[in-house]
Z-matrix of the N, CA and C atoms (Angstrom, degrees):
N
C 1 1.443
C 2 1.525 1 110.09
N 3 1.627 2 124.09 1 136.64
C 4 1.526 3 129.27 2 -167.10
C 5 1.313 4 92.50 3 -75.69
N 6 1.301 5 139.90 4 156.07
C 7 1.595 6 131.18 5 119.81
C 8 1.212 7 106.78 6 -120.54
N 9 1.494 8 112.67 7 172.87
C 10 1.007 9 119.05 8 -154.76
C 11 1.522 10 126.46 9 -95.33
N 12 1.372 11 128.15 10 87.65
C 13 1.305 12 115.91 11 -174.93
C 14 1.567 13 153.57 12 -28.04
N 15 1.583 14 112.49 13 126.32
C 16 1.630 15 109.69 14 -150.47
C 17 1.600 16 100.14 15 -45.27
N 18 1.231 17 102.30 16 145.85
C 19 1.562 18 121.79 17 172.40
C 20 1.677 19 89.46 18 77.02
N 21 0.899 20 141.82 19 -33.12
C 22 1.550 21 106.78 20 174.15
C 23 1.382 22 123.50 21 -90.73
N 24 1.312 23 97.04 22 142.94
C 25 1.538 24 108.05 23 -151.77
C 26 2.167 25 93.59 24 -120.82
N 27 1.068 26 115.60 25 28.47
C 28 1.244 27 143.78 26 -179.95
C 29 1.341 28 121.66 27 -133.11
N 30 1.405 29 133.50 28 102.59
C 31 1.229 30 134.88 29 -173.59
C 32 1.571 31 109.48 30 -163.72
N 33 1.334 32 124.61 31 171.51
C 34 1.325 33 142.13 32 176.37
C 35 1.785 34 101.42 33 -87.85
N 36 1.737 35 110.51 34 103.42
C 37 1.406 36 108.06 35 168.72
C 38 1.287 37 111.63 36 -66.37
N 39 1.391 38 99.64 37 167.45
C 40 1.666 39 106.45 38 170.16
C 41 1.782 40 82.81 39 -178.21
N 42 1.532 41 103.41 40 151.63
C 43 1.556 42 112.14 41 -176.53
C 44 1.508 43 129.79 42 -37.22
N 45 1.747 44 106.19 43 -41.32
C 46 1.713 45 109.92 44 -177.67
C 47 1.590 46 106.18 45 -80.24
N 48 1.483 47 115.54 46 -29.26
C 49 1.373 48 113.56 47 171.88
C 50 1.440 49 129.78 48 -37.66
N 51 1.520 50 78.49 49 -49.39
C 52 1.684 51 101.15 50 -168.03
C 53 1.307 52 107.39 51 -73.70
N 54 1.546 53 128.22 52 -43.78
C 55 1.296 54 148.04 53 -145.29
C 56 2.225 55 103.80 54 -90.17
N 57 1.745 56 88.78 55 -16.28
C 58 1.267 57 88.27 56 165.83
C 59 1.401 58 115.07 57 -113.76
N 60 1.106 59 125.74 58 6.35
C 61 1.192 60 101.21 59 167.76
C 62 1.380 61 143.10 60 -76.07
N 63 1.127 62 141.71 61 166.39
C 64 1.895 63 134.40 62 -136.04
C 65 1.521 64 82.33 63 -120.96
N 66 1.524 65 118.61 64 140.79
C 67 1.295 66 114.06 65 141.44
C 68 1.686 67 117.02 66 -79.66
N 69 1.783 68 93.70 67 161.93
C 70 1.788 69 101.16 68 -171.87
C 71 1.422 70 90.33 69 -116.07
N 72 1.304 71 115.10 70 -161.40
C 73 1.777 72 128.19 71 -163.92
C 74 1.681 73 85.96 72 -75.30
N 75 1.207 74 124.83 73 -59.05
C 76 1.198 75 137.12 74 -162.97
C 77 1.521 76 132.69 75 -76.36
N 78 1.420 77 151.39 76 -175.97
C 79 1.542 78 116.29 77 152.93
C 80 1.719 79 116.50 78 -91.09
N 81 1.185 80 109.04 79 156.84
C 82 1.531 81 113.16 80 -176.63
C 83 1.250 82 83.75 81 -117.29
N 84 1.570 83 101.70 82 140.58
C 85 1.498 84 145.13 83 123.70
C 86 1.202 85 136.47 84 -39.55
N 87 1.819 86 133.03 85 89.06
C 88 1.275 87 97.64 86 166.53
C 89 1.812 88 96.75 87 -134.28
N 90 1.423 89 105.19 88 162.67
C 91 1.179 90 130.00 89 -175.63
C 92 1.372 91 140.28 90 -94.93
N 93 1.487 92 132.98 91 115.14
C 94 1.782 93 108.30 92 -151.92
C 95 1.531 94 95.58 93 -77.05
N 96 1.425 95 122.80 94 167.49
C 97 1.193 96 121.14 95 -176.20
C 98 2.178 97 87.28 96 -102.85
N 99 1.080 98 131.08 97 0.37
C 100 1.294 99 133.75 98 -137.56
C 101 1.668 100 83.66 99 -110.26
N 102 1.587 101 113.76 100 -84.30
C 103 0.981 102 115.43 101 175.86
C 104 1.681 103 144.66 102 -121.42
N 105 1.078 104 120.35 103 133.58
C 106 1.607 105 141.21 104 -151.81
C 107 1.946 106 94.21 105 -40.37
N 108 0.908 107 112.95 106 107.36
C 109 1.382 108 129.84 107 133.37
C 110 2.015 109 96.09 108 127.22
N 111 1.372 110 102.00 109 -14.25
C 112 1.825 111 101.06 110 -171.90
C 113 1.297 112 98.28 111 -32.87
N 114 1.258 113 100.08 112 156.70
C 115 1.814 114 109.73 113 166.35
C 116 1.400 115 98.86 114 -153.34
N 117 0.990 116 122.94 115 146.13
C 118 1.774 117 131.73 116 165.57
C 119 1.576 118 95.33 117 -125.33
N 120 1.529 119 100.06 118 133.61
C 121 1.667 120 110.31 119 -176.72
C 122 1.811 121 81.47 120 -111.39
N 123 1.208 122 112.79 121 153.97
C 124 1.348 123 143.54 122 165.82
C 125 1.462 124 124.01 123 -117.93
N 126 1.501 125 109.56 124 106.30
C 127 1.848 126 106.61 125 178.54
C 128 1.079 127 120.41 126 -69.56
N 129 1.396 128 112.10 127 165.73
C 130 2.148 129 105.53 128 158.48
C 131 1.052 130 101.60 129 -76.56
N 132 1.427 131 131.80 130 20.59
C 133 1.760 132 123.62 131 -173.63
C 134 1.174 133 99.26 132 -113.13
N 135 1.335 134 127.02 133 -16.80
C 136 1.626 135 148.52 134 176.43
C 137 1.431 136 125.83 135 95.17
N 138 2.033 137 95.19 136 4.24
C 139 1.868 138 100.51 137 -176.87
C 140 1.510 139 91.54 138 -93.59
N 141 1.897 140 87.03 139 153.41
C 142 1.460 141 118.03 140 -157.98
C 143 1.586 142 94.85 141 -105.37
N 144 1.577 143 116.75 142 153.75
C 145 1.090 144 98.04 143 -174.20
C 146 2.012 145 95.46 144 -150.06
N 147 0.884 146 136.93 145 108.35
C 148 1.361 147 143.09 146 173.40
C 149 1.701 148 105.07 147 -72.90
N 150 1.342 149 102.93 148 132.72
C 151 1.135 150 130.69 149 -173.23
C 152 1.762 151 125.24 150 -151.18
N 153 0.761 152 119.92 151 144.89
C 154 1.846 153 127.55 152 -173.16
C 155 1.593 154 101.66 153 -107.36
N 156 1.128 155 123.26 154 121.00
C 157 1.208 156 128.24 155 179.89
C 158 1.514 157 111.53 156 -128.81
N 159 1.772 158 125.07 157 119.17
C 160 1.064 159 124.32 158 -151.81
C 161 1.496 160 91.58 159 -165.09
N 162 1.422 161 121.51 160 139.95
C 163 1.600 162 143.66 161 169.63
C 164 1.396 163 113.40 162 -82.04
N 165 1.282 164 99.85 163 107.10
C 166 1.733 165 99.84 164 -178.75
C 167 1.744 166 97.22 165 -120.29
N 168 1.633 167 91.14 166 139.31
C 169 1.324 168 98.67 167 -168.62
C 170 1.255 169 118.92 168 54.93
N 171 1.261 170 126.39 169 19.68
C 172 1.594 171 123.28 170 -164.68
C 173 1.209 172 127.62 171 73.35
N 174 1.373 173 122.78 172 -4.22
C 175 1.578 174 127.00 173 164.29
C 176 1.893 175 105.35 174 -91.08
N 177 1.558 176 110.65 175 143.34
C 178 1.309 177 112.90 176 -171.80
C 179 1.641 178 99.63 177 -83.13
N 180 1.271 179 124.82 178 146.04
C 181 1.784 180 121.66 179 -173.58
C 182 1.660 181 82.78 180 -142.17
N 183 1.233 182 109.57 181 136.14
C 184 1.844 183 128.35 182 141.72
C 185 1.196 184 116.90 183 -103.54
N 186 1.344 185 118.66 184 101.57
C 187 1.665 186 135.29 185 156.23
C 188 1.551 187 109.25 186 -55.32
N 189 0.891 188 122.01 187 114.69
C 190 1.968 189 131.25 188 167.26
C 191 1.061 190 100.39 189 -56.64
N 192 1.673 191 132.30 190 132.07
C 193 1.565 192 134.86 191 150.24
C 194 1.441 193 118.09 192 -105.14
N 195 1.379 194 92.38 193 -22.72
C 196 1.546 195 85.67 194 173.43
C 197 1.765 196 112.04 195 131.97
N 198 1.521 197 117.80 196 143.80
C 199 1.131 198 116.21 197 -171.55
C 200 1.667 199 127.96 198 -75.52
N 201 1.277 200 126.60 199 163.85
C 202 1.580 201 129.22 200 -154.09
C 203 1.707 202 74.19 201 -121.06
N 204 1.993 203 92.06 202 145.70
C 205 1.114 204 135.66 203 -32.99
C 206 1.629 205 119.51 204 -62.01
N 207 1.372 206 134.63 205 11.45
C 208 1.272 207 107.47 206 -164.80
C 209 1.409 208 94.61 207 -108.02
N 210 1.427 209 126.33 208 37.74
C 211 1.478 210 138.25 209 146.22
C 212 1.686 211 106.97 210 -132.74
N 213 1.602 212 114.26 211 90.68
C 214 1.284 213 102.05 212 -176.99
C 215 2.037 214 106.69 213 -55.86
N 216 1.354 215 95.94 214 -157.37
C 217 1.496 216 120.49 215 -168.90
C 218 1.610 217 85.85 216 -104.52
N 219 1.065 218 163.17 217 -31.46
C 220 1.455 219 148.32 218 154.47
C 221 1.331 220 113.36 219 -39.97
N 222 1.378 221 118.06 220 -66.84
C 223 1.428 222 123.23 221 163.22
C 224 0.813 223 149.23 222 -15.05
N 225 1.936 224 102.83 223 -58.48
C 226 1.438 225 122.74 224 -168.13
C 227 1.590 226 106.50 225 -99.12
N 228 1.497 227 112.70 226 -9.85
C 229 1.643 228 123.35 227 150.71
C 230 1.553 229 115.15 228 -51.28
N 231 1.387 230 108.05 229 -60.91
C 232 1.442 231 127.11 230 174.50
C 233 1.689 232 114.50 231 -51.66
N 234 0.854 233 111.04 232 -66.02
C 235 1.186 234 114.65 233 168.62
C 236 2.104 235 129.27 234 -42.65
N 237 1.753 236 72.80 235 -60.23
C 238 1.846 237 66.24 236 173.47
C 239 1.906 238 119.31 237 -67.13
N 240 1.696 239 96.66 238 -22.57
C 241 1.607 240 96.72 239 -177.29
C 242 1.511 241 101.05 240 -59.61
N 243 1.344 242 122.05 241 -63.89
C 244 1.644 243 110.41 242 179.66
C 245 1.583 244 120.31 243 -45.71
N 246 1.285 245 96.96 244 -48.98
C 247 1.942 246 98.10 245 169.80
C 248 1.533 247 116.24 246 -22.48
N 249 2.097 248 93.43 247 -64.03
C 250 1.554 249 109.18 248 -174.76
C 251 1.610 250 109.32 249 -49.40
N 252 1.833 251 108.90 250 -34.93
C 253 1.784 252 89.31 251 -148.76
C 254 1.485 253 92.70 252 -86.99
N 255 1.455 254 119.35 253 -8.64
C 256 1.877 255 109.14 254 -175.78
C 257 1.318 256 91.44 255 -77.28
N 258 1.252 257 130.46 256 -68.07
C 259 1.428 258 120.49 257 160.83
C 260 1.668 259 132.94 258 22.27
N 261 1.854 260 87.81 259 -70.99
C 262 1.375 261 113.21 260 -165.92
C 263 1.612 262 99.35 261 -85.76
N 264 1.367 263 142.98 262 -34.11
C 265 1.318 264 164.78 263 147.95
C 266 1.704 265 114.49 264 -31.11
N 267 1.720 266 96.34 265 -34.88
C 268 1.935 267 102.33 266 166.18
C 269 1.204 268 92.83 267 91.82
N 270 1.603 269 140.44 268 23.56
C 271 1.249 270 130.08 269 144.99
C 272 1.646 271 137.15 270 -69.09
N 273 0.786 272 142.42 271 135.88
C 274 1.761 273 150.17 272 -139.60
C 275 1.938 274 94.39 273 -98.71
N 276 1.143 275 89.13 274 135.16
C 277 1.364 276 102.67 275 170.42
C 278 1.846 277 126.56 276 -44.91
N 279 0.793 278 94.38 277 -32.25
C 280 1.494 279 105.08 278 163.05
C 281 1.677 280 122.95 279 -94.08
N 282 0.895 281 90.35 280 -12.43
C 283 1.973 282 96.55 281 171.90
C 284 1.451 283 98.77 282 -97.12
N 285 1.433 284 124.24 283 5.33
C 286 1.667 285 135.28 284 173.56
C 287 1.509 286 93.56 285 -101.48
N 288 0.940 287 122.60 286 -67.34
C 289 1.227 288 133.42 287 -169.27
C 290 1.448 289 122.70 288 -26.02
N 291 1.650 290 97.71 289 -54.75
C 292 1.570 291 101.88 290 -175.13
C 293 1.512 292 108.80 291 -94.89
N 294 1.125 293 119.18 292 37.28
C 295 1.756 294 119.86 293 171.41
C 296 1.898 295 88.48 294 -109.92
N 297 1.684 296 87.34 295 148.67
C 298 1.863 297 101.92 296 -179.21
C 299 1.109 298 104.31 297 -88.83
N 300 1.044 299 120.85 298 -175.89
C 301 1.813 300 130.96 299 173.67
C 302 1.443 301 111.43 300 -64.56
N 303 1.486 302 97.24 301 -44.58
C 304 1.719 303 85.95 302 -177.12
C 305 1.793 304 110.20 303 -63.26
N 306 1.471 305 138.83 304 -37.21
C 307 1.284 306 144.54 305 -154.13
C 308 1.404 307 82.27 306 -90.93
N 309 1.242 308 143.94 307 -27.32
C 310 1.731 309 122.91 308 -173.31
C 311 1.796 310 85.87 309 -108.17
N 312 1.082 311 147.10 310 -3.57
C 313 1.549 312 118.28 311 140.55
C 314 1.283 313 134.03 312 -78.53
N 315 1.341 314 101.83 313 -18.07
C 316 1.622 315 99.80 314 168.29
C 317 1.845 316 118.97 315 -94.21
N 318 1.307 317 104.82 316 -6.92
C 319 1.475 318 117.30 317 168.11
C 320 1.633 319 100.71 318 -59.85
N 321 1.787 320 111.58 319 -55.65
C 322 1.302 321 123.40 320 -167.08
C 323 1.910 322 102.49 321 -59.70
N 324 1.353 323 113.60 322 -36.43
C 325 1.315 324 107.54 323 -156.57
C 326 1.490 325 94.53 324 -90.21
């Protein structure tokens, strides 16, 4: 199993990866190496939190997907891939917003 080497904050998620990582005083950053924009934020409280982080129009936006574990790392792949293709389609971050999990997994499939 990979984990992710100290100071890199860039790696390929997968569930035990994620599930070990430590919170610090501060929040950590880390980045899927898999797919374009994942982010998992890490508290000092130790909850995990998956998020899509992407520049629209040139302003930086984080879309919420939802918290780890009761959004594995399959999911939150899935999820951000549909994110990406409305995205790519010229739909507005807020016309993302209000679709549920089920309508952005079946977008993905």
């Amino acid at each position: 199993m990979p984990k992710p080497p100290d100071g890199d904050h860039r790696f390929r998620f997968s569930d035990q990866t994620v599930a070990r990582l430590r919170p610090a005083a501060k929040r950590s950053y880390y980045s899927d190496a898999e797919r374009r924009g994942l982010l998992l934020t890490v508290h000092p409280s130790g909850r995990k939190v998956f998020s899509l982080y992407r520049k629209l129009n040139g302003r930086p936006e984080r879309i919420l997907l939802g918290p780890f574990p009761e959004l594995d790392v399959q999911h939150a792949r899935a999820q951000a891939a549909a994110i990406n293709e409305s995205l790519a389609r010229g739909e507005t971050s807020i016309e993302i917003q209000k679709l549920t999990c089920g309508e952005l997994f079946v977008a993905y499939i």
